[in-house]
Structures are given as C-alpha cells and as structure tokens.
PDB file as gemmi writes it, atoms N, CA and C in Angstrom:
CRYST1    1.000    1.000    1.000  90.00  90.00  90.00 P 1                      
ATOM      1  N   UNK A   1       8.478  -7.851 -24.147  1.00  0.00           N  
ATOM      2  CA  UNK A   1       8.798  -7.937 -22.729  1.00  0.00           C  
ATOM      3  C   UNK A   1       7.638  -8.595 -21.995  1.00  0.00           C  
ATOM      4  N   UNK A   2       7.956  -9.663 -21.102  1.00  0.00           N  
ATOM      5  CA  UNK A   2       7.039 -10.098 -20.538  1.00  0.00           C  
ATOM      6  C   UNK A   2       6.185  -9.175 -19.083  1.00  0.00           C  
ATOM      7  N   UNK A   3       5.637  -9.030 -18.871  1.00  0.00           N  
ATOM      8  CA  UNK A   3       4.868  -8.441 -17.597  1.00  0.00           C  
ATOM      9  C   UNK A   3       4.534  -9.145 -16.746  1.00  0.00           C  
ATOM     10  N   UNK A   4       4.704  -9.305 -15.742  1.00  0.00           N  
ATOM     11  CA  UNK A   4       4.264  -9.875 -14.497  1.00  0.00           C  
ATOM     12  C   UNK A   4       3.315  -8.864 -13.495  1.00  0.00           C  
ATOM     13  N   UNK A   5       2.713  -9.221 -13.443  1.00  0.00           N  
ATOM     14  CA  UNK A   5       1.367  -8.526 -12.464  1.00  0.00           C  
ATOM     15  C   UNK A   5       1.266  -8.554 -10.975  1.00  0.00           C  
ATOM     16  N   UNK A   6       1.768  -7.920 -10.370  1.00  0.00           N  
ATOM     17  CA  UNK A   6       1.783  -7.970  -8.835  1.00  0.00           C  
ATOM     18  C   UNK A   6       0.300  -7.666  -8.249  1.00  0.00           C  
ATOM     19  N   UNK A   7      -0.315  -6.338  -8.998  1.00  0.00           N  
ATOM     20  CA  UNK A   7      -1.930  -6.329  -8.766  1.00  0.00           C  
ATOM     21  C   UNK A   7      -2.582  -6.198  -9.786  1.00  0.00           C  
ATOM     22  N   UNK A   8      -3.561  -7.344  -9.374  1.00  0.00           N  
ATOM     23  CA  UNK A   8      -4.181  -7.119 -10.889  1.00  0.00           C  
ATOM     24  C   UNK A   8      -5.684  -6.508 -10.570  1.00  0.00           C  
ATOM     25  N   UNK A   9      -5.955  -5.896  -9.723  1.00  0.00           N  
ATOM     26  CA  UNK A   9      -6.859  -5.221  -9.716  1.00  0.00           C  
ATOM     27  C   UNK A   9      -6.598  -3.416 -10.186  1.00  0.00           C  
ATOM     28  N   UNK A  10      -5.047  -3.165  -9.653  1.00  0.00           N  
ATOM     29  CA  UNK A  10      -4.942  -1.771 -10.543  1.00  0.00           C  
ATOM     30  C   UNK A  10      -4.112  -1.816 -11.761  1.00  0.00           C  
ATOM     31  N   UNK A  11      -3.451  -3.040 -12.168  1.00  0.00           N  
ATOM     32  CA  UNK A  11      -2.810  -3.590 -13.370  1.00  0.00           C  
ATOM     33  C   UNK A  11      -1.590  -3.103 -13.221  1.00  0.00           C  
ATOM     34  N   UNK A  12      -1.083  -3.351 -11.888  1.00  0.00           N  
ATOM     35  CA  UNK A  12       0.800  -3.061 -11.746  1.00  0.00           C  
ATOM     36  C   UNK A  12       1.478  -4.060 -11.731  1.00  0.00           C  
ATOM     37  N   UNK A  13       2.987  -3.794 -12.134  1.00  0.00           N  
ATOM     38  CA  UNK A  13       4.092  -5.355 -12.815  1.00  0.00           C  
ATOM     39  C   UNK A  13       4.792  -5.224 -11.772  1.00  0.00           C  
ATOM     40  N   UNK A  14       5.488  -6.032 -11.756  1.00  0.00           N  
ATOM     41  CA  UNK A  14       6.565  -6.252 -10.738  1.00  0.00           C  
ATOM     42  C   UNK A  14       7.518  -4.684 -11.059  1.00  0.00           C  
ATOM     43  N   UNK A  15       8.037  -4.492 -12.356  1.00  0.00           N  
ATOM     44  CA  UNK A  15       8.547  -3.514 -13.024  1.00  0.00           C  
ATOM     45  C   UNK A  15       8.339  -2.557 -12.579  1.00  0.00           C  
ATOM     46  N   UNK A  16       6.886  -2.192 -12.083  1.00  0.00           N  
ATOM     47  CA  UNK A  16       6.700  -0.814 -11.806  1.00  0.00           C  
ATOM     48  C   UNK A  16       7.009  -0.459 -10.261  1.00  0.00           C  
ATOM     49  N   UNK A  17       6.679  -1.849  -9.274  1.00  0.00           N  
ATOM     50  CA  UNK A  17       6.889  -1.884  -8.025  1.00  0.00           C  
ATOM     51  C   UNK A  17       8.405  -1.350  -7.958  1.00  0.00           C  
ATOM     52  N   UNK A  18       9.673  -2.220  -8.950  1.00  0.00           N  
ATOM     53  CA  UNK A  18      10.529  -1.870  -9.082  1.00  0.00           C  
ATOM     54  C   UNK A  18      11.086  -0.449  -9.106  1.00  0.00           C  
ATOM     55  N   UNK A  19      10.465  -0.174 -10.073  1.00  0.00           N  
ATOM     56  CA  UNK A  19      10.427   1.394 -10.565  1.00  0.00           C  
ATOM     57  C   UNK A  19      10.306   2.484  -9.400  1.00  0.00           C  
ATOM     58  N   UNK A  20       9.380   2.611  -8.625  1.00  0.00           N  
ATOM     59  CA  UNK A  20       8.725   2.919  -7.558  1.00  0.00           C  
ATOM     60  C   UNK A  20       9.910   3.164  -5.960  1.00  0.00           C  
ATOM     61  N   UNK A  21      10.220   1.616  -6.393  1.00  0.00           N  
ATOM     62  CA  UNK A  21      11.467   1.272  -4.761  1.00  0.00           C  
ATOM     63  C   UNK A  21      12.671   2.329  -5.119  1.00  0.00           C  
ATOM     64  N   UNK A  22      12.850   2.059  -6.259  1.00  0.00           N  
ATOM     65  CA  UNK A  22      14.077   2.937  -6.938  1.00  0.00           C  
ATOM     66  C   UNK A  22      14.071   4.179  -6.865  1.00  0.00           C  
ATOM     67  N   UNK A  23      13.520   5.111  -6.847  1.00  0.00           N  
ATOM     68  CA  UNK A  23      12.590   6.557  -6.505  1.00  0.00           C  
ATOM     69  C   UNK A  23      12.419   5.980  -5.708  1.00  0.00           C  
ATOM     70  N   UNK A  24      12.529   5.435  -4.197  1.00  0.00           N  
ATOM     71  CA  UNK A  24      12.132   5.916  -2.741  1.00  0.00           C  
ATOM     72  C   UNK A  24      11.037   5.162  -2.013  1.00  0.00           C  
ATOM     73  N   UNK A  25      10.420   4.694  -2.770  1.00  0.00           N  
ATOM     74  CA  UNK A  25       9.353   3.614  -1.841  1.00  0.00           C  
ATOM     75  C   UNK A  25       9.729   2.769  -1.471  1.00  0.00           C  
ATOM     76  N   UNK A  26       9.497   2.925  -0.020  1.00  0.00           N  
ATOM     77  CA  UNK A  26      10.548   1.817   0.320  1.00  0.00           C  
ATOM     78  C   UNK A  26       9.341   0.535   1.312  1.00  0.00           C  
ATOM     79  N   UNK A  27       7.993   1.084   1.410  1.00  0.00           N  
ATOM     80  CA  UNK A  27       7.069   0.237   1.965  1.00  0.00           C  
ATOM     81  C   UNK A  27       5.803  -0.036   1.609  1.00  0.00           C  
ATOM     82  N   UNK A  28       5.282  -1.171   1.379  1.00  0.00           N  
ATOM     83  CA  UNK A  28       4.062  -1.332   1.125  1.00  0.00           C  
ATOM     84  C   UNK A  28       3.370  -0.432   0.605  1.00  0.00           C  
ATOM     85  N   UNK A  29       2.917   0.439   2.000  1.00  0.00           N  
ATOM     86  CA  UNK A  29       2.318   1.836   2.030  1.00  0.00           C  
ATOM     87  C   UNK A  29       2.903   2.756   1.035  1.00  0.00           C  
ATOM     88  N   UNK A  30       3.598   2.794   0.692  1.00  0.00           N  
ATOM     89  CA  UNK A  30       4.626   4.207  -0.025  1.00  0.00           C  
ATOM     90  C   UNK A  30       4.341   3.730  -1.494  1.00  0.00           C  
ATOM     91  N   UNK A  31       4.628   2.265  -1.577  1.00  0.00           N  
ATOM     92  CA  UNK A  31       4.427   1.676  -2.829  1.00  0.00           C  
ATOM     93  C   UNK A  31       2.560   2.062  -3.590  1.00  0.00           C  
ATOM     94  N   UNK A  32       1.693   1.669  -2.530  1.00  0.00           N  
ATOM     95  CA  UNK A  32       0.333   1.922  -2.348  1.00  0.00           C  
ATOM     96  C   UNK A  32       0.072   3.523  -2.366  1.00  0.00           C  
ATOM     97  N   UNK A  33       0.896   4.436  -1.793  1.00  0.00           N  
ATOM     98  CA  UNK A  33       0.354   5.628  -1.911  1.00  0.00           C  
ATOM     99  C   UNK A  33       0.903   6.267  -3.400  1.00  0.00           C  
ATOM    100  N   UNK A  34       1.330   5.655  -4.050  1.00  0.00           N  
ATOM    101  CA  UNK A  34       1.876   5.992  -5.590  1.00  0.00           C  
ATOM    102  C   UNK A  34       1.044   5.185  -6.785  1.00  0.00           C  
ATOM    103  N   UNK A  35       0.340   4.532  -6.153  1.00  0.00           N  
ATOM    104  CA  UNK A  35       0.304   3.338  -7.073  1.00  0.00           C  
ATOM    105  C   UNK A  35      -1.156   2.799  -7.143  1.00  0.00           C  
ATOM    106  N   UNK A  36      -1.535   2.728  -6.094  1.00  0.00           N  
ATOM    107  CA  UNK A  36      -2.772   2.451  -5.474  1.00  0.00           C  
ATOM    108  C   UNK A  36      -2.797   0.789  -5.066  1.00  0.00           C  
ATOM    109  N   UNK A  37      -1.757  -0.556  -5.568  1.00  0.00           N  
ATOM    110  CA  UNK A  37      -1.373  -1.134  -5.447  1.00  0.00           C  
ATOM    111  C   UNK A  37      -1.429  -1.641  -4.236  1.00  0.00           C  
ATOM    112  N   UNK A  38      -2.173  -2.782  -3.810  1.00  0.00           N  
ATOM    113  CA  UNK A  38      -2.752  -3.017  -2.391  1.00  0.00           C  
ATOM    114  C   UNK A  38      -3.718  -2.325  -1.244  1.00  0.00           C  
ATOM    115  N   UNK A  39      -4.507  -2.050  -2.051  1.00  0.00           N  
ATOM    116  CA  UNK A  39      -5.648  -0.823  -1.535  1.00  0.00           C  
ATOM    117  C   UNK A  39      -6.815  -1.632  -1.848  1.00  0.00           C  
ATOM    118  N   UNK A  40      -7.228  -2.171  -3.139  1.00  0.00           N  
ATOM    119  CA  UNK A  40      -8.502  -3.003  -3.167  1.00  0.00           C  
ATOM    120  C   UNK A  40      -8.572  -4.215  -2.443  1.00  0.00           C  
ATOM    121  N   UNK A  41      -7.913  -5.225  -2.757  1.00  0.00           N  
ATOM    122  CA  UNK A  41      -8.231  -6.576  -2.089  1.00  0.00           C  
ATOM    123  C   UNK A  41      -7.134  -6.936  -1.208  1.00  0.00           C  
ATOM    124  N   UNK A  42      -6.134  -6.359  -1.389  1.00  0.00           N  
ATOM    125  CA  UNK A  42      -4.875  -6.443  -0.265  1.00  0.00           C  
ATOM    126  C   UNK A  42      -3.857  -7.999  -1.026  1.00  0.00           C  
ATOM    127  N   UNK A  43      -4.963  -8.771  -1.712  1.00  0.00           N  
ATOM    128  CA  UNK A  43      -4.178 -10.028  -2.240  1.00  0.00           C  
ATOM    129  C   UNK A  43      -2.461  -9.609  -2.883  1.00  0.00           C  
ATOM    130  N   UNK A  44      -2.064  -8.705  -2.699  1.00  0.00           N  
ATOM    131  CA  UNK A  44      -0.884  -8.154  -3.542  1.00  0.00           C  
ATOM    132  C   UNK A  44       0.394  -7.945  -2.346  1.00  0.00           C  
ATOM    133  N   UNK A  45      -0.413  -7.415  -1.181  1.00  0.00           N  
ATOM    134  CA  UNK A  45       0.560  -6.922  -0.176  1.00  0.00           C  
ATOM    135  C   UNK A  45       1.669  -7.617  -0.067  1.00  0.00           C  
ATOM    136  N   UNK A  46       1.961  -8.954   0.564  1.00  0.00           N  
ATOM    137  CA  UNK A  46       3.129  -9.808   0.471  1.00  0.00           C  
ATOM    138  C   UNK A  46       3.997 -10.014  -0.486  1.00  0.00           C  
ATOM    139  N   UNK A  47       3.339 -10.155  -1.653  1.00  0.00           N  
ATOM    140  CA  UNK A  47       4.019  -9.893  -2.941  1.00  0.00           C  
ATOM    141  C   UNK A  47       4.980  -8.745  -2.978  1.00  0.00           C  
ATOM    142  N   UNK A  48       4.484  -7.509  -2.497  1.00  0.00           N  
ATOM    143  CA  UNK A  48       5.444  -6.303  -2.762  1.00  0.00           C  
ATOM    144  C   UNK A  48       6.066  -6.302  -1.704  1.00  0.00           C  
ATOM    145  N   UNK A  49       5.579  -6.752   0.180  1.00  0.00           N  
ATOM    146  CA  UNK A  49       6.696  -7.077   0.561  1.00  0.00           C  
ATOM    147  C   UNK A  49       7.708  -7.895   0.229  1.00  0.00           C  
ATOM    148  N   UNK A  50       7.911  -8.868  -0.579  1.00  0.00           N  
ATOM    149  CA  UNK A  50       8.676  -9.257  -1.312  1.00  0.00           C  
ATOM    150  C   UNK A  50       9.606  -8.760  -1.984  1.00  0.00           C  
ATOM    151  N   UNK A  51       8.995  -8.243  -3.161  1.00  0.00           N  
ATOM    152  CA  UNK A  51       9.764  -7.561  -4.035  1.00  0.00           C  
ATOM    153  C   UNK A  51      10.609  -6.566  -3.276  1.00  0.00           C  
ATOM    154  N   UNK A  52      10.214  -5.541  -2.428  1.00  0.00           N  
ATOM    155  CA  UNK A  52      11.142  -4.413  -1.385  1.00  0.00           C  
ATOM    156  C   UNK A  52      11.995  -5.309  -0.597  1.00  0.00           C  
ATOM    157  N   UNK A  53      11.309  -6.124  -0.557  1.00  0.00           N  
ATOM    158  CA  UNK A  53      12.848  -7.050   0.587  1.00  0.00           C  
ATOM    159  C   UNK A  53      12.899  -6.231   1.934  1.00  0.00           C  
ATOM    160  N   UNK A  54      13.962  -6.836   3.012  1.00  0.00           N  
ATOM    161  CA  UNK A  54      14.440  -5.709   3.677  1.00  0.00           C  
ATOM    162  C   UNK A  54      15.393  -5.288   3.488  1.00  0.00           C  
ATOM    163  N   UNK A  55      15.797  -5.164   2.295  1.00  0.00           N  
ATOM    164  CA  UNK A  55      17.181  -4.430   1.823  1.00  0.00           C  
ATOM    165  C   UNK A  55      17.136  -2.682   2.840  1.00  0.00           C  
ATOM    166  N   UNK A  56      18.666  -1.720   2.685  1.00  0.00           N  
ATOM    167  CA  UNK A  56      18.629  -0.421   3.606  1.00  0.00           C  
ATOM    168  C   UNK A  56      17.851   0.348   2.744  1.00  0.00           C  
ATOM    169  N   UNK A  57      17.167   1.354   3.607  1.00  0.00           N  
ATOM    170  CA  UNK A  57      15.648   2.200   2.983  1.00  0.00           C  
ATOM    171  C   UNK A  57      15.894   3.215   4.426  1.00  0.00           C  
ATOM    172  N   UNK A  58      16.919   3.941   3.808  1.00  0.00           N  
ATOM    173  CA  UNK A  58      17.119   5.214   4.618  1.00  0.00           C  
ATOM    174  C   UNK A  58      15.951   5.706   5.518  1.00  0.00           C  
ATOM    175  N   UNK A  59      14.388   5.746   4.917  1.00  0.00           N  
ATOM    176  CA  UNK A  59      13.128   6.711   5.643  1.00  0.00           C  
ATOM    177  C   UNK A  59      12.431   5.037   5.984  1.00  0.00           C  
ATOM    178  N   UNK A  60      12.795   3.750   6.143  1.00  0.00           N  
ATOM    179  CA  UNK A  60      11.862   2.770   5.984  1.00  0.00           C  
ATOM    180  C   UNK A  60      11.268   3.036   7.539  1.00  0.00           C  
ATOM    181  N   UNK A  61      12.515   3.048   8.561  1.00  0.00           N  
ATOM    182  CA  UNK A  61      12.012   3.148   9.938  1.00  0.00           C  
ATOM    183  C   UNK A  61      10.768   3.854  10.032  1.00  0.00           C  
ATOM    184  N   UNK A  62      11.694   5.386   9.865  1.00  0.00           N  
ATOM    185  CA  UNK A  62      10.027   6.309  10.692  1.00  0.00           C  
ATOM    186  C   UNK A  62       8.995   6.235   9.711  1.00  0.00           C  
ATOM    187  N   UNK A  63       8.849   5.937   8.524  1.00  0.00           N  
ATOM    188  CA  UNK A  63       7.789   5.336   7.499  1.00  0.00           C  
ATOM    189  C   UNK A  63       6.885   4.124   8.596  1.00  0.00           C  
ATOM    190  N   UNK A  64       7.368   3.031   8.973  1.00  0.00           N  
ATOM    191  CA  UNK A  64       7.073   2.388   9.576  1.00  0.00           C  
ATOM    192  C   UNK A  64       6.449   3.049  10.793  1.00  0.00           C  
ATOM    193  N   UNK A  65       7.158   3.859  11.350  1.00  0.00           N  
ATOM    194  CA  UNK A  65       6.313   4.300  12.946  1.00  0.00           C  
ATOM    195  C   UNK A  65       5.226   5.607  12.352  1.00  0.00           C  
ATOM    196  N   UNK A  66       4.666   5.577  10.807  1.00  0.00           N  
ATOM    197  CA  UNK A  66       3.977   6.549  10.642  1.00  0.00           C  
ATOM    198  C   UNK A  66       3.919   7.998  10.482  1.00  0.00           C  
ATOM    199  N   UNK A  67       5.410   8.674  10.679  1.00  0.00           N  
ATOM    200  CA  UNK A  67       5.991   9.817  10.526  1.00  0.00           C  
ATOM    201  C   UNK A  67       5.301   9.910   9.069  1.00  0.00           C  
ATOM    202  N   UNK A  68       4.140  11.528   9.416  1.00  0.00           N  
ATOM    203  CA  UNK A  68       3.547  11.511   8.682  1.00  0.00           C  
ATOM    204  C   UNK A  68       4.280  12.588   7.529  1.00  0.00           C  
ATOM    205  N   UNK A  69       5.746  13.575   7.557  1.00  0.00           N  
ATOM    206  CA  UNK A  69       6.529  13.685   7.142  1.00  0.00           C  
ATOM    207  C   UNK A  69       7.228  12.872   5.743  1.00  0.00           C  
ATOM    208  N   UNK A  70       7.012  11.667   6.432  1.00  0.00           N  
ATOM    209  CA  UNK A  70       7.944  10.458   5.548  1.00  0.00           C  
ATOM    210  C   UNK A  70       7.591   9.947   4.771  1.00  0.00           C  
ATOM    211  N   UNK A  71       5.365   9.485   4.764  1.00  0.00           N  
ATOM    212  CA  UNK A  71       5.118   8.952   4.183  1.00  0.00           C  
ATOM    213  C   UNK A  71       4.774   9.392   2.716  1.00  0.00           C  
ATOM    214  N   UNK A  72       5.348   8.616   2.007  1.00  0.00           N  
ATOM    215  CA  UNK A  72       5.121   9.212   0.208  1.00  0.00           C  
ATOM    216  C   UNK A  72       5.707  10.965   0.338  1.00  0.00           C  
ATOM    217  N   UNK A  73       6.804  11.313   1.145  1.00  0.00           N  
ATOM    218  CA  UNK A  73       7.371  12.404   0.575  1.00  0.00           C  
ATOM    219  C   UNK A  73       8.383  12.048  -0.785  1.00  0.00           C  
ATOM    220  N   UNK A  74       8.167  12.968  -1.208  1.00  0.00           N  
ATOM    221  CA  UNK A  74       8.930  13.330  -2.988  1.00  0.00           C  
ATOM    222  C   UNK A  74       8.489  12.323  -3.433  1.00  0.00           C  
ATOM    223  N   UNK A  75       7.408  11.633  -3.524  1.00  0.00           N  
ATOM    224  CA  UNK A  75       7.626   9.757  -4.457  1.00  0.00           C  
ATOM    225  C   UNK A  75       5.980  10.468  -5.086  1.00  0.00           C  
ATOM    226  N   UNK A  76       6.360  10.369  -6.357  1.00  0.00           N  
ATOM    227  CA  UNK A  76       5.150  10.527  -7.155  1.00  0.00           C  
ATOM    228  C   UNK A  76       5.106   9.393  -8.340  1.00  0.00           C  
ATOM    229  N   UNK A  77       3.978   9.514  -8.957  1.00  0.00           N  
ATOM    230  CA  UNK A  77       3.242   7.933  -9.742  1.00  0.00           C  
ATOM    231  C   UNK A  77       4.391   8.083 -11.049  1.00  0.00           C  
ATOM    232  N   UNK A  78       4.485   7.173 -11.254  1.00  0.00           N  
ATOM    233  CA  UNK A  78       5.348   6.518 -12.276  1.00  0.00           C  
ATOM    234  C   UNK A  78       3.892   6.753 -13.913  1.00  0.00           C  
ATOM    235  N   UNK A  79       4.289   8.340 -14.320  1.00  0.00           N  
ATOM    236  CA  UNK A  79       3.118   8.352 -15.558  1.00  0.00           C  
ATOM    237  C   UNK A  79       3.119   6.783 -17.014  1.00  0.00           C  
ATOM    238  N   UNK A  80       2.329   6.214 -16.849  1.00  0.00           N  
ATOM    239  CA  UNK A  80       2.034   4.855 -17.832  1.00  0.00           C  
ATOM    240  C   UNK A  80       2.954   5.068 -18.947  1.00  0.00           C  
ATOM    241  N   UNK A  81       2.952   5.999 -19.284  1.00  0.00           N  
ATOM    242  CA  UNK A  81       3.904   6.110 -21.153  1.00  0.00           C  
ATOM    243  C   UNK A  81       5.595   5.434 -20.136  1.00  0.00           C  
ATOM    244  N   UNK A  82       6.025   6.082 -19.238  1.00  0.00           N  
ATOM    245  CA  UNK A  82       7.309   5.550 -18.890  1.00  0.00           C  
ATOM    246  C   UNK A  82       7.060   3.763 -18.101  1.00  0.00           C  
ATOM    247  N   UNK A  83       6.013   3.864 -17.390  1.00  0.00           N  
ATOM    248  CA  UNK A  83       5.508   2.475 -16.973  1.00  0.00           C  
ATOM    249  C   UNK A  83       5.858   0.961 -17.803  1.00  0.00           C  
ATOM    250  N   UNK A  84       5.456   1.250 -19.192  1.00  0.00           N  
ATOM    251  CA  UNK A  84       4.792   0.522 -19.963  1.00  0.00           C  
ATOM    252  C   UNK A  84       6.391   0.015 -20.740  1.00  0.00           C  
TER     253      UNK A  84                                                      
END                                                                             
C-alpha cells in the first residue's frame, strides 16, 4: 500500500486523516487534537483542510466558534497497529 504523508513532521497519511474524519473529526483542530498533525510547522494545515472538505460535520459549526464541549469530544488517536 502506498502512503501518502500529509505531515511529515508527526508521520501522518492521508489514511489516517481519513480515518480520524470518519470517527468525528471534522476540523483541522479536531484532526490536530488526535493526531498532533499541524501543531509543529503548520505546513500540513491546508492539506487536511482539504482532505475534510466542507462536506456535513454535524459538531463542525460550534467546533468552529470554539465550544469547548465539542472540541475533540469522543475522538481519540487512531493506536499505530490499526493506523498502519
């Protein structure tokens, strides 16, 4: 399987961003608070806005206005053995 690298400073694939949206991350941030994924150099951010699209993301709104409720509730890290 090929891998594509969205950050390569914490070594995440497009796959996992995937992985991630699917379970509930539906922003940057949400993606980043699971992942760590756009936290070092930020060079990644657009990229995963990308990948999330603005497809519907039930919590994307108040995620967006910071509802601190919303952010990264139930969304936990994708453990590497299922990652990979």
């Amino acid at each position: 399987m090929n891998r594509v690298y969205v950050c390569s400073c914490f070594g995440i694939t497009e796959q996992q961003v995937r992985e991630h949206a699917d379970r509930g991350a539906c922003t940057p941030r949400q993606i980043a608070s699971v992942s760590k994924a756009g936290t070092d150099c930020g060079s990644c951010v657009r990229r995963i806005q990308g990948i999330l699209g603005r497809g519907a993301c039930p919590r994307r709104e108040l995620a967006d206005q910071g509802d601190p409720e919303v952010l990264g509730a139930g969304l936990t890290a994708i453990p590497e053995a299922q990652a990979a």
